[in-house]
gemmi code that builds the backbone of each chain (N, CA, C; Angstrom):
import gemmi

chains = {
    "A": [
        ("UNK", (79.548, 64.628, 103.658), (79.444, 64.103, 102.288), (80.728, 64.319, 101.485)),
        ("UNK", (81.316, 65.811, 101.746), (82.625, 65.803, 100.767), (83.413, 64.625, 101.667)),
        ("UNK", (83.789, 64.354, 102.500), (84.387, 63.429, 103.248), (84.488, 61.925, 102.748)),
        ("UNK", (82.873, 61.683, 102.052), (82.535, 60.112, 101.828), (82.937, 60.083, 100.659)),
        ("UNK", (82.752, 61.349, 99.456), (83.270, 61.541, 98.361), (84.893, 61.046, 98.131)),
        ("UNK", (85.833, 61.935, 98.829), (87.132, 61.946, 99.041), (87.419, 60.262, 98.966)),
        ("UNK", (86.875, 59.620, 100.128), (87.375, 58.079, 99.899), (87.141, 57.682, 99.192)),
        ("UNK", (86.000, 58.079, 98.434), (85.247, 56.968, 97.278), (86.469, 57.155, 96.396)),
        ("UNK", (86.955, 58.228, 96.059), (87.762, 58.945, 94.779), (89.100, 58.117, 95.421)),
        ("UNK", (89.383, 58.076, 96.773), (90.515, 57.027, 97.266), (90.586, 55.851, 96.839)),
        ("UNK", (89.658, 55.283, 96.891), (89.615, 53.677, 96.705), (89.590, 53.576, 95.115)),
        ("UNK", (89.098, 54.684, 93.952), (89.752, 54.468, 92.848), (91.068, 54.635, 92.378)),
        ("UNK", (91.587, 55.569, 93.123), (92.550, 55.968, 92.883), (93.440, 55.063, 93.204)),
        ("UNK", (93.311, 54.151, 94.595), (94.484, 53.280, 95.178), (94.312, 51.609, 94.573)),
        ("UNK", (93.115, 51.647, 92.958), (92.547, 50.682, 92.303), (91.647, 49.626, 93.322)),
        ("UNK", (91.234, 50.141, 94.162), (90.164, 49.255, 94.910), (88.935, 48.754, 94.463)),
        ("UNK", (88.800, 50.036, 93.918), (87.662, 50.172, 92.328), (88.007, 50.702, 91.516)),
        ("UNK", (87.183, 50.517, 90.231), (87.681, 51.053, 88.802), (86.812, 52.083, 88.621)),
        ("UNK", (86.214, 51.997, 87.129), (85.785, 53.614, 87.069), (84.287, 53.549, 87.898)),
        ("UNK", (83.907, 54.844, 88.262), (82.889, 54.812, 89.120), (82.201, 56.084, 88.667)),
        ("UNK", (81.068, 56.143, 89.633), (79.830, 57.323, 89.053), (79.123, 57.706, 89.833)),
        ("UNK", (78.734, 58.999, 90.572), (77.796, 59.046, 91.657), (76.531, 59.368, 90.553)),
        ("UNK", (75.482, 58.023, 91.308), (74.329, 58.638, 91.228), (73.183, 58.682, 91.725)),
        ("UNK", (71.755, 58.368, 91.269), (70.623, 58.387, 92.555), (70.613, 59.713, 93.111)),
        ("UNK", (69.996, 59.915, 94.008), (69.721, 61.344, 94.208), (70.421, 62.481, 94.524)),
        ("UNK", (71.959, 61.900, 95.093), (73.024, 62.796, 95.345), (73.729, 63.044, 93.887)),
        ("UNK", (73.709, 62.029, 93.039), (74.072, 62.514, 91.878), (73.168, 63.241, 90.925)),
        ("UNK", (72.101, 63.449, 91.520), (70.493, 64.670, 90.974), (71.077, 65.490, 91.677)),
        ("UNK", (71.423, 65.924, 92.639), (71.663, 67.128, 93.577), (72.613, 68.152, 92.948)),
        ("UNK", (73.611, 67.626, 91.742), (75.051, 67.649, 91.312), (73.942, 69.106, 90.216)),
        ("UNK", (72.821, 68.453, 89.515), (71.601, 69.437, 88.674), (70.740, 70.066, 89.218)),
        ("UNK", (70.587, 69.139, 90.685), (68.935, 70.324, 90.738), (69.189, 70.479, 91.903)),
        ("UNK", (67.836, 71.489, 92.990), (67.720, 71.427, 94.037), (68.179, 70.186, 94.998)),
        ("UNK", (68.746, 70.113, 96.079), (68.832, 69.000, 96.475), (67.950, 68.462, 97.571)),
        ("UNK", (67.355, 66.958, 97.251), (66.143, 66.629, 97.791), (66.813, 65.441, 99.272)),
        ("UNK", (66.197, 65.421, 100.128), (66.641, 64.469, 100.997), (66.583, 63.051, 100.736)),
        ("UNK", (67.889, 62.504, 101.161), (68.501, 61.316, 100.801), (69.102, 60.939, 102.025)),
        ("UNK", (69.133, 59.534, 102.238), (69.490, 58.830, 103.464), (71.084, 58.150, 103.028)),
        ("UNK", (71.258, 57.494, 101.711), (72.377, 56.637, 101.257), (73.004, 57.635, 100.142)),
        ("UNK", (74.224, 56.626, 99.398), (75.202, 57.103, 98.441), (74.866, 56.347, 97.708)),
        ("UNK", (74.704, 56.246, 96.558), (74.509, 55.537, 95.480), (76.045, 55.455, 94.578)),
        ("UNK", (76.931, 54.481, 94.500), (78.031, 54.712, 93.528), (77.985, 53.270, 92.227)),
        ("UNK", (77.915, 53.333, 91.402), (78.037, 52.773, 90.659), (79.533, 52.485, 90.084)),
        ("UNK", (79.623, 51.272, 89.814), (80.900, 51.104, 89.897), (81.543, 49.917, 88.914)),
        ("UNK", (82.153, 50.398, 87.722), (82.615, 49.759, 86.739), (83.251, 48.081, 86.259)),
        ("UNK", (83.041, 47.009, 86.379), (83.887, 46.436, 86.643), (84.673, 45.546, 85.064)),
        ("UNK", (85.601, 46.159, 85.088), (86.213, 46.135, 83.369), (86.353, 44.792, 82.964)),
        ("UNK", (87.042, 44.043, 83.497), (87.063, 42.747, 82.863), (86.234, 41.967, 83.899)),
        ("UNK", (85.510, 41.795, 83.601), (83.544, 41.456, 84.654), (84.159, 39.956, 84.739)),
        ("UNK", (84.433, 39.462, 86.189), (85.017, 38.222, 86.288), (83.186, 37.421, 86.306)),
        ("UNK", (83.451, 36.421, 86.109), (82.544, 35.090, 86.053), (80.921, 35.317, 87.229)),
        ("UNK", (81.467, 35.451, 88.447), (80.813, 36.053, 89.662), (81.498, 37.238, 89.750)),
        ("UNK", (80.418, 38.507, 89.818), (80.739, 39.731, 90.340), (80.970, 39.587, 92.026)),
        ("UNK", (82.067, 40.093, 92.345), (82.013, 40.006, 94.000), (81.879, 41.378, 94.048)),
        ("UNK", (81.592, 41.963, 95.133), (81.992, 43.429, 95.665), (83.046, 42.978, 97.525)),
        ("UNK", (83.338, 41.962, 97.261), (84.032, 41.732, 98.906), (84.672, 42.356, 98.931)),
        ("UNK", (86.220, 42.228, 97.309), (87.213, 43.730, 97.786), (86.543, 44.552, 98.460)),
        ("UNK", (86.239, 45.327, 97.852), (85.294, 46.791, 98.444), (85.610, 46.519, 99.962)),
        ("UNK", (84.515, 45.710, 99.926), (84.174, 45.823, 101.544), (85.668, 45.617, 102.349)),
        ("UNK", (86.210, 44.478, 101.989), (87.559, 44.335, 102.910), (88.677, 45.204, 102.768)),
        ("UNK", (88.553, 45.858, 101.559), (89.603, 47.627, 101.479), (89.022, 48.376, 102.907)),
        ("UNK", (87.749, 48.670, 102.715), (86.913, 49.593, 103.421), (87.139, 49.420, 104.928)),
        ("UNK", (86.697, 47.933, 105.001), (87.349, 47.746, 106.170), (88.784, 47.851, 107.032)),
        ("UNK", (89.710, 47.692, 106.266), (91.557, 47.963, 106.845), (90.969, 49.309, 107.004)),
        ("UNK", (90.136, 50.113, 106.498), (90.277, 51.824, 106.395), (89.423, 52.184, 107.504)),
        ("UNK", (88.618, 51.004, 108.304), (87.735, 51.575, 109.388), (86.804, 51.822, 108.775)),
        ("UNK", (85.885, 51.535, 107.546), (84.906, 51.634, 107.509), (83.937, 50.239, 107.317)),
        ("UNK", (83.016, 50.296, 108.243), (82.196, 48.803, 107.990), (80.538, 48.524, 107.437)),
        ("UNK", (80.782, 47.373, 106.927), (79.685, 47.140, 106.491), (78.416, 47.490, 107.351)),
        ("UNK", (77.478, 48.040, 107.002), (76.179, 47.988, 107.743), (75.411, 47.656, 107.088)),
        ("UNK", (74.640, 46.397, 107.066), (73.179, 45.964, 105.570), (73.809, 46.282, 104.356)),
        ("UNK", (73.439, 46.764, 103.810), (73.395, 46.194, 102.239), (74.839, 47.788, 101.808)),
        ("UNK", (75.414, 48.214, 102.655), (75.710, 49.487, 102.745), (77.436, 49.457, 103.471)),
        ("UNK", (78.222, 50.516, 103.056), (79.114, 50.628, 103.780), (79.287, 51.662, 104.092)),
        ("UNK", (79.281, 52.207, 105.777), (79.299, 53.478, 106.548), (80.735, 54.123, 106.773)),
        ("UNK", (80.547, 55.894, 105.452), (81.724, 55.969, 105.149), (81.569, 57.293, 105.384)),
        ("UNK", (82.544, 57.742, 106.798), (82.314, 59.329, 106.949), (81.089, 59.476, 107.557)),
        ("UNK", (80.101, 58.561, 107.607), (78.706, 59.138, 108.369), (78.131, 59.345, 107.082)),
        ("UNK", (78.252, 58.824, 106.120), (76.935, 58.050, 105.078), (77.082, 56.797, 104.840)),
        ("UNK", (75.902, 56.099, 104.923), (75.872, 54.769, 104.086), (76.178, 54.961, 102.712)),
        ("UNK", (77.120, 54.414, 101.847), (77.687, 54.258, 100.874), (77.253, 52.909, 100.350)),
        ("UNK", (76.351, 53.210, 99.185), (76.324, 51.374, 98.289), (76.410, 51.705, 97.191)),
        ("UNK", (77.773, 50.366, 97.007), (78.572, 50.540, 96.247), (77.516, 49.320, 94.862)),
        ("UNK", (77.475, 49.537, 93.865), (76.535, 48.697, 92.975), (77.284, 48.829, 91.500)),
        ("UNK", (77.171, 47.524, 91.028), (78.313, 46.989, 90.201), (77.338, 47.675, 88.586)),
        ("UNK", (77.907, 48.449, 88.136), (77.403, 48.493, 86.406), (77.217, 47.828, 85.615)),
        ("UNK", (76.469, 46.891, 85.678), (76.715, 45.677, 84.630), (75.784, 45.397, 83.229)),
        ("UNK", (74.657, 46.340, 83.903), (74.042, 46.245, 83.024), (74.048, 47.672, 81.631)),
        ("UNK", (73.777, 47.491, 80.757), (74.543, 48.086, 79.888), (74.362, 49.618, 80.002)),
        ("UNK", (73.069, 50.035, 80.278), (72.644, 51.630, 80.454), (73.488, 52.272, 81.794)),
        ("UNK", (73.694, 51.388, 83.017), (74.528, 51.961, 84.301), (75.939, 51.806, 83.419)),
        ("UNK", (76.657, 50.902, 82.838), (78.299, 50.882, 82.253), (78.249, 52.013, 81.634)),
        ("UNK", (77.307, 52.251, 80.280), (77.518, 53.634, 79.608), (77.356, 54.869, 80.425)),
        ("UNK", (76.201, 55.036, 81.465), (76.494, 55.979, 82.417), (77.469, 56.294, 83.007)),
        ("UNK", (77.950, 55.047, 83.687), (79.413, 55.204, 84.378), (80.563, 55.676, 83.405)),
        ("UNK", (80.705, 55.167, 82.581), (81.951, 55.553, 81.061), (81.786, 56.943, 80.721)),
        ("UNK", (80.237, 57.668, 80.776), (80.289, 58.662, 80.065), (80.321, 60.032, 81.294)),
        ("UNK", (80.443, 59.555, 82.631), (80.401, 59.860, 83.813), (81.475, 61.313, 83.520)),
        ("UNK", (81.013, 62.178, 84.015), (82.244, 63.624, 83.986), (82.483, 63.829, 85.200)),
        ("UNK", (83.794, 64.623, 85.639), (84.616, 64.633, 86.620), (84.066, 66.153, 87.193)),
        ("UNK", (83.981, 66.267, 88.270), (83.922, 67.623, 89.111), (85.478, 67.467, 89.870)),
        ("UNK", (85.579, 69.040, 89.757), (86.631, 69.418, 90.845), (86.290, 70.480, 91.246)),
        ("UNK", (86.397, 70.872, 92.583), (85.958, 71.739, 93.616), (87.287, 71.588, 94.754)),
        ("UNK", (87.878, 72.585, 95.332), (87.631, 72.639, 96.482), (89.113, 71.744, 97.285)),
        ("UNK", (89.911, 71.163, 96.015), (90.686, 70.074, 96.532), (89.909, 68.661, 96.581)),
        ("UNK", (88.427, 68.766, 96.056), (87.808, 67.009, 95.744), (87.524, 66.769, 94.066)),
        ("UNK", (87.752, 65.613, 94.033), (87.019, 65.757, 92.819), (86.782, 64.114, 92.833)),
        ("UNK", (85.613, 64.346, 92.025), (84.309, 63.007, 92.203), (83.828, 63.253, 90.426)),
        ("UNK", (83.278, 61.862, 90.865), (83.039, 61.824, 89.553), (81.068, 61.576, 89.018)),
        ("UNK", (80.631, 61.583, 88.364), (78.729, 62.167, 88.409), (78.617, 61.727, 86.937)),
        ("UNK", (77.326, 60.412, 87.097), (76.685, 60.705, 86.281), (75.691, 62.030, 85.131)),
        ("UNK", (76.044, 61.911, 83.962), (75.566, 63.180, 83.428), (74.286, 63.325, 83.535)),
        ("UNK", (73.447, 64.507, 83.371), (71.677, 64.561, 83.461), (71.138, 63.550, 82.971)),
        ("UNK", (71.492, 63.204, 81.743), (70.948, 62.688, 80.596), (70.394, 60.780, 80.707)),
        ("UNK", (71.873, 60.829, 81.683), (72.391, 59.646, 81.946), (71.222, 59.179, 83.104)),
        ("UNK", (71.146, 60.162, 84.135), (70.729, 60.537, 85.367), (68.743, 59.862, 85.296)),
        ("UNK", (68.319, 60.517, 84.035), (67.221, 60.676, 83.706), (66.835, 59.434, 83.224)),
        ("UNK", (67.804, 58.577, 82.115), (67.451, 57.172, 81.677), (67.278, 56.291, 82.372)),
        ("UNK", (67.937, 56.644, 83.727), (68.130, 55.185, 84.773), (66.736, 55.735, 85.000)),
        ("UNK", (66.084, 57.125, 86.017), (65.137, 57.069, 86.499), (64.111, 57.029, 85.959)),
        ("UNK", (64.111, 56.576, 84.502), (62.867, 56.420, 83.752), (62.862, 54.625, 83.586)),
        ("UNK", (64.131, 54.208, 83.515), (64.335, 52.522, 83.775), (63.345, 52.291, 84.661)),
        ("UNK", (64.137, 52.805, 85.927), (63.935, 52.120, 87.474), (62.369, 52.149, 87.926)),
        ("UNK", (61.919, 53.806, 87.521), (60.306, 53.581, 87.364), (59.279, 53.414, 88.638)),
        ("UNK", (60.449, 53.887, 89.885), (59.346, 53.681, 91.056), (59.010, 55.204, 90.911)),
        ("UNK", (57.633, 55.404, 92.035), (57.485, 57.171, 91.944), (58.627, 57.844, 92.420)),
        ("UNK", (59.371, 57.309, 93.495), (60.651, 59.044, 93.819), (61.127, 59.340, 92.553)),
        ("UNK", (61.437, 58.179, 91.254), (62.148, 58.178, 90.037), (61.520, 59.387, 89.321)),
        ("UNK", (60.004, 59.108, 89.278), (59.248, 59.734, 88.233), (59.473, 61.354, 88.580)),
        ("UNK", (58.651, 61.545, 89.996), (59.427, 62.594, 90.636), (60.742, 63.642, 90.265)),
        ("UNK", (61.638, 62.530, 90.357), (63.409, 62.758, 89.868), (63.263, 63.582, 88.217)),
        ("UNK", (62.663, 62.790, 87.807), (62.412, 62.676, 86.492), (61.954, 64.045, 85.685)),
        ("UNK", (60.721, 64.669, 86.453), (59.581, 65.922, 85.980), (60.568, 67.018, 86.607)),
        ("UNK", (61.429, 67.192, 88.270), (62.242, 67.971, 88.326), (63.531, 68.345, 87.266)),
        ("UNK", (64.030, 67.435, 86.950), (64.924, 67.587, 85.726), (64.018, 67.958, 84.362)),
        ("UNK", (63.192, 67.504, 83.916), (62.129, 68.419, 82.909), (61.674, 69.854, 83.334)),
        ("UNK", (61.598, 70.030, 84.418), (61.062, 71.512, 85.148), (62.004, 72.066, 84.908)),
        ("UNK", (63.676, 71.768, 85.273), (64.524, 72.447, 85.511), (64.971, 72.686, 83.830)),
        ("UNK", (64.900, 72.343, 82.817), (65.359, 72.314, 81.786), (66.533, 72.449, 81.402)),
        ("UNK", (67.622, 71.744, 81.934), (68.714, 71.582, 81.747), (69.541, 70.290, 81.429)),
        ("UNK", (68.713, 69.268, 80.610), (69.197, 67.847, 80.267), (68.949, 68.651, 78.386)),
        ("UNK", (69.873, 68.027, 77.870), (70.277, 67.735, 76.353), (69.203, 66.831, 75.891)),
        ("UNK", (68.209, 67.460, 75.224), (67.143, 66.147, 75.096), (67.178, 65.650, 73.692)),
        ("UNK", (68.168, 66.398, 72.623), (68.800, 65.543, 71.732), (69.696, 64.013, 72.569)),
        ("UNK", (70.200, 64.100, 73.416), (71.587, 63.329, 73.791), (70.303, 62.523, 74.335)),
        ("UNK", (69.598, 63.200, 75.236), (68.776, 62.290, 76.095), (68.273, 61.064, 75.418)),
        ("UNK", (67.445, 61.295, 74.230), (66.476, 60.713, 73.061), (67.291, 59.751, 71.990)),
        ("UNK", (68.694, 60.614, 72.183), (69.981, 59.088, 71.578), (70.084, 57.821, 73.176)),
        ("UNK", (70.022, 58.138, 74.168), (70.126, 57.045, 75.050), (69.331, 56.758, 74.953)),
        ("UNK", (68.023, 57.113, 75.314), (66.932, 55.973, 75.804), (66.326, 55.273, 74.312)),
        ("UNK", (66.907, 55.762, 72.844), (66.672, 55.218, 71.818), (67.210, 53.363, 71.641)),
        ("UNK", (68.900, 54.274, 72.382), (69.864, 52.909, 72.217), (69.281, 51.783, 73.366)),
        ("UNK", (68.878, 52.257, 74.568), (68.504, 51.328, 75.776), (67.121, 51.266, 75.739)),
        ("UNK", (66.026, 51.181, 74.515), (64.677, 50.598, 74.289), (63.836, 51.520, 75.521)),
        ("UNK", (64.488, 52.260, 75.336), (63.013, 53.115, 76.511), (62.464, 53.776, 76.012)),
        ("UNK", (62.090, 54.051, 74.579), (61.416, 55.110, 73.985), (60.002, 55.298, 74.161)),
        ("UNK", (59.142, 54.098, 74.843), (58.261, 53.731, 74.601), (57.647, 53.961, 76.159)),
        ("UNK", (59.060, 53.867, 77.123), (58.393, 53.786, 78.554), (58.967, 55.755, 78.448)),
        ("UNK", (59.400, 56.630, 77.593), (59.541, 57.999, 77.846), (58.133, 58.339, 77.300)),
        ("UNK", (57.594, 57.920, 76.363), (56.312, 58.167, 75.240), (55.243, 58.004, 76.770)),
        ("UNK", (55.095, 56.722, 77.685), (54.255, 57.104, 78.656), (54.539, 58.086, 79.700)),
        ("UNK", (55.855, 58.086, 80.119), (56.028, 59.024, 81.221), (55.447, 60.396, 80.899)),
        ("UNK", (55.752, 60.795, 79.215), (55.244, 62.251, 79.175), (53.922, 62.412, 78.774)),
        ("UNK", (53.124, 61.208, 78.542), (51.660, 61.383, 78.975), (51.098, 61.574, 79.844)),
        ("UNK", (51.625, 60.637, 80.940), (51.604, 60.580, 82.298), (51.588, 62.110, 83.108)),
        ("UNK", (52.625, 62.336, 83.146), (53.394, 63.071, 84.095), (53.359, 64.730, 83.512)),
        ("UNK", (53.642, 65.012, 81.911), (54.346, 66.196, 81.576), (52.594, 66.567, 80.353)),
        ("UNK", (51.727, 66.004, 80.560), (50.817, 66.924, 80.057), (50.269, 67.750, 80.563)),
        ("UNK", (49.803, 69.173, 80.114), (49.171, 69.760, 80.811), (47.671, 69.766, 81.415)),
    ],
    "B": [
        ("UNK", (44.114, 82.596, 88.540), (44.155, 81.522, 90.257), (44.446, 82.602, 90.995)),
        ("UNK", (44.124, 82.138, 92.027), (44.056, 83.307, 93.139), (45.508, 83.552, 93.323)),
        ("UNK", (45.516, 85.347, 93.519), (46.639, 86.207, 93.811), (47.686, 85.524, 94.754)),
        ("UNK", (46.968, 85.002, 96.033), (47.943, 84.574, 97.343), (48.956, 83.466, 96.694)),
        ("UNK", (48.015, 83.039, 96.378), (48.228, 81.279, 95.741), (49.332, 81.319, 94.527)),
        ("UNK", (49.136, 81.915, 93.684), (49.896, 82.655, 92.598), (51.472, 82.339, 93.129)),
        ("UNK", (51.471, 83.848, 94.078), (52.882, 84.354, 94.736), (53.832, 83.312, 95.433)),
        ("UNK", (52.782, 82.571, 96.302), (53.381, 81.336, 97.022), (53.923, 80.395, 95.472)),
        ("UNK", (53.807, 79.982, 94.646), (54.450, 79.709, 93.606), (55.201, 80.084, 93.670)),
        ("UNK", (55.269, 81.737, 92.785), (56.361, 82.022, 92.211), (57.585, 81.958, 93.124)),
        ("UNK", (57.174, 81.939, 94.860), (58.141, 82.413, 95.482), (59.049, 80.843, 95.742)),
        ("UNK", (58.059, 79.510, 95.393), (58.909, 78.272, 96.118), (59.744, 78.019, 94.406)),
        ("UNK", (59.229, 78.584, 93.371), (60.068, 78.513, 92.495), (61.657, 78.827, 92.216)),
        ("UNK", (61.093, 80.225, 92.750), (62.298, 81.173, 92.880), (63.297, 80.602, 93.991)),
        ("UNK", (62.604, 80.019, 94.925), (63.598, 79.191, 96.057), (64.364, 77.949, 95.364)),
        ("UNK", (63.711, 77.324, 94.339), (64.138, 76.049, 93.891), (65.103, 76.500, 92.780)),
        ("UNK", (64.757, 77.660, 91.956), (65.734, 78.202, 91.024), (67.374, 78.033, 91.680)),
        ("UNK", (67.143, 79.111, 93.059), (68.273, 79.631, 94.118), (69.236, 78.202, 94.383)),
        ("UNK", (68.275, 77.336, 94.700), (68.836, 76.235, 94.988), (69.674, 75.404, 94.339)),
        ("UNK", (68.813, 75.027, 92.932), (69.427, 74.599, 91.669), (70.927, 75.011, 91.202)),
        ("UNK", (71.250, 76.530, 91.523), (72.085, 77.088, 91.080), (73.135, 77.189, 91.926)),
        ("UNK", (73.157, 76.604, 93.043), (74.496, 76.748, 93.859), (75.579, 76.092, 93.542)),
        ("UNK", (76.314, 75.984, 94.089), (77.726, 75.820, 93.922), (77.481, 73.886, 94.221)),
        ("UNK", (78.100, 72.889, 93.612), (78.148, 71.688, 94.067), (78.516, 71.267, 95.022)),
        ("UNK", (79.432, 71.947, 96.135), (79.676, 71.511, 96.923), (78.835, 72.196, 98.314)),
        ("UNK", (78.556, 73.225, 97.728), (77.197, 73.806, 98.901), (76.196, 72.742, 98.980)),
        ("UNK", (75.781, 72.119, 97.758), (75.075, 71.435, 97.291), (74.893, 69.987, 98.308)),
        ("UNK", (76.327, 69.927, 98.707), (76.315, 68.524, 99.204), (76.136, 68.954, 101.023)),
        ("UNK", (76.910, 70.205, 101.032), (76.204, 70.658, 102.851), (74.741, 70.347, 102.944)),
        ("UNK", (74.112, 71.192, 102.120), (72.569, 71.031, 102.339), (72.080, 69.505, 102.132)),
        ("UNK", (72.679, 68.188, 101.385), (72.314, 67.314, 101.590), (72.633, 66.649, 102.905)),
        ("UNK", (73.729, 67.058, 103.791), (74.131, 66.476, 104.735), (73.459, 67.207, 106.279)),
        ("UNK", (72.773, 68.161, 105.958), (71.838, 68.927, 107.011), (70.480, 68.161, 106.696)),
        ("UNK", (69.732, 67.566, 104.954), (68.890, 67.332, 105.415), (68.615, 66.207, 106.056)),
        ("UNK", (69.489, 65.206, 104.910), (69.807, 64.049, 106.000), (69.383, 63.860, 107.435)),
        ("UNK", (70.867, 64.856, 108.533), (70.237, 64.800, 109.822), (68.806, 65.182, 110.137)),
        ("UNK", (68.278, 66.049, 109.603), (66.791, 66.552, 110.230), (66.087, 65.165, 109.853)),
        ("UNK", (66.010, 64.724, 108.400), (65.482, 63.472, 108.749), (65.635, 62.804, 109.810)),
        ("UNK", (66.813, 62.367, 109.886), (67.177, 60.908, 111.002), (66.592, 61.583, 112.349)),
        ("UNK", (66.879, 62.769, 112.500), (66.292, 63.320, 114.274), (64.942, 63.468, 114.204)),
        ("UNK", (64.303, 63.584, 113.379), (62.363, 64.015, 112.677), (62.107, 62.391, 113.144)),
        ("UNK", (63.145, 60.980, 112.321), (62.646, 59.700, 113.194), (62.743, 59.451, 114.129)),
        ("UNK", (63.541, 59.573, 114.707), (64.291, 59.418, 116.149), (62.941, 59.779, 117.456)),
        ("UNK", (62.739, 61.057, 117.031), (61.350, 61.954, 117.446), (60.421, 61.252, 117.191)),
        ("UNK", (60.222, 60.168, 116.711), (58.856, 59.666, 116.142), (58.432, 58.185, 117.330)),
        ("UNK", (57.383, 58.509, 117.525), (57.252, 57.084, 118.566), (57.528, 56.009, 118.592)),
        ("UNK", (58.267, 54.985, 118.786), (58.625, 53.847, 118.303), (56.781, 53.073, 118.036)),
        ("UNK", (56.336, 52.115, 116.562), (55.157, 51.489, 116.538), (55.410, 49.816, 117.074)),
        ("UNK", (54.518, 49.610, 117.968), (54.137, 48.376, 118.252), (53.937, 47.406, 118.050)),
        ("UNK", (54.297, 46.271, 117.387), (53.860, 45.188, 116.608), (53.079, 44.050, 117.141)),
        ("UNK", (51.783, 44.172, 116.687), (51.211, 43.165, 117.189), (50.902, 41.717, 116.969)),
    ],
}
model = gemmi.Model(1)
for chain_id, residues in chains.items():
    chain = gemmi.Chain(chain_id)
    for i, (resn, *xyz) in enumerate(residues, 1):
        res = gemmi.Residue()
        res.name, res.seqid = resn, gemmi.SeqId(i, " ")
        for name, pos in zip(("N", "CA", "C"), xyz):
            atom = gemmi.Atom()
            atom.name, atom.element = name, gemmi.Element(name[0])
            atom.pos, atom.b_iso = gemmi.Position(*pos), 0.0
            res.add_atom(atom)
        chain.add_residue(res)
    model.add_chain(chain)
structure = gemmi.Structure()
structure.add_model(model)
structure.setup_entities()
């Protein structure tokens, strides 16, 4: 994984991609326990959003580099890596407000909790909800900051059920 | 609630606390161990039949 990281942070760096964001469950892992995951989730900025989003660069960088497409995925280091364009406005502000780790000689870049938590209250399948009550268990999301996003991205209403749902006792 | 039952809590808590708190890049070993046990846990699994 630090391996798949490293390129990802390559291919921004060598402008293959622009700004980017790990997230999905490896970017939960960054806060909580880490739960098993098969793919990479990267989200990935695209600043002046041409007409049709392509992701082909990607793939044909990836490829000169030896890494190839597999399904919907590109196998990088021995993870599937999918790469998924920010376009919609809650993944762009995630990605923008995205903070940098350095460790180790890597550094990657991670959606924040907060950030982390709005998508998986968006997206709304059960692993999400799941995602969701561990980061409430763990109590370490800003739930002032939290309650300014999902205010600005109209989810106030799908957080009002989740914590009926999920967080009553 | 019963005593046994209790402890087994506190203790997968205390495991998930441990966990929570590691280092990020430990963080990403243990995703890349569980990973494999998945993929070999399928691998192990009988191929199903389609009828």
């Amino acid at each position: 994984m630090k391996e798949t990281l490293a390129i990802v942070e390559q291919l921004n760096a060598t402008g293959v991609i622009g700004s980017y964001a790990v997230g999905g469950a490896v970017g939960a892992a960054f806060y909580l326990e880490p739960v098993a995951t098969l793919d990479v989730d990267i989200f990935v900025l695209f600043e002046a959003a041409p007409l049709i989003l392509t992701l082909t660069p990607i793939y044909e960088a990836c490829a000169k580099l030896g890494y190839l497409a597999e399904g919907d995925a590109i196998q990088i280091e021995g993870w599937p890596v999918q790469f998924l364009p920010a376009s919609q406005p809650l993944l762009a502000e995630a990605v923008r407000e995205a903070v940098t780790r350095e460790a180790d000689g890597l550094t990657t870049r991670v959606m924040t909790a907060e950030h982390l938590m709005a998508i998986a209250l968006q997206t709304g399948r059960a692993k999400d909800h799941a995602r969701l009550v561990m980061f409430v268990e763990a109590g370490i999301a800003d739930m002032d900051r939290l309650r300014d996003i999902l205010a600005r991205h109209s989810l106030l209403d799908a957080w009002a059920k989740f914590e009926n749902r999920f967080l009553q006792p | 609630m019963n005593p046994d039952l209790q402890h087994i809590i506190q203790s997968k808590e205390a495991e998930r606390r441990r966990l929570r708190a590691l280092p990020w890049l430990e963080k990403l070993e243990i995703l890349n161990r569980l990973r494999e046990r998945h993929l070999s846990l399928q691998r192990m699994q009988p191929r199903r039949v389609s009828r």
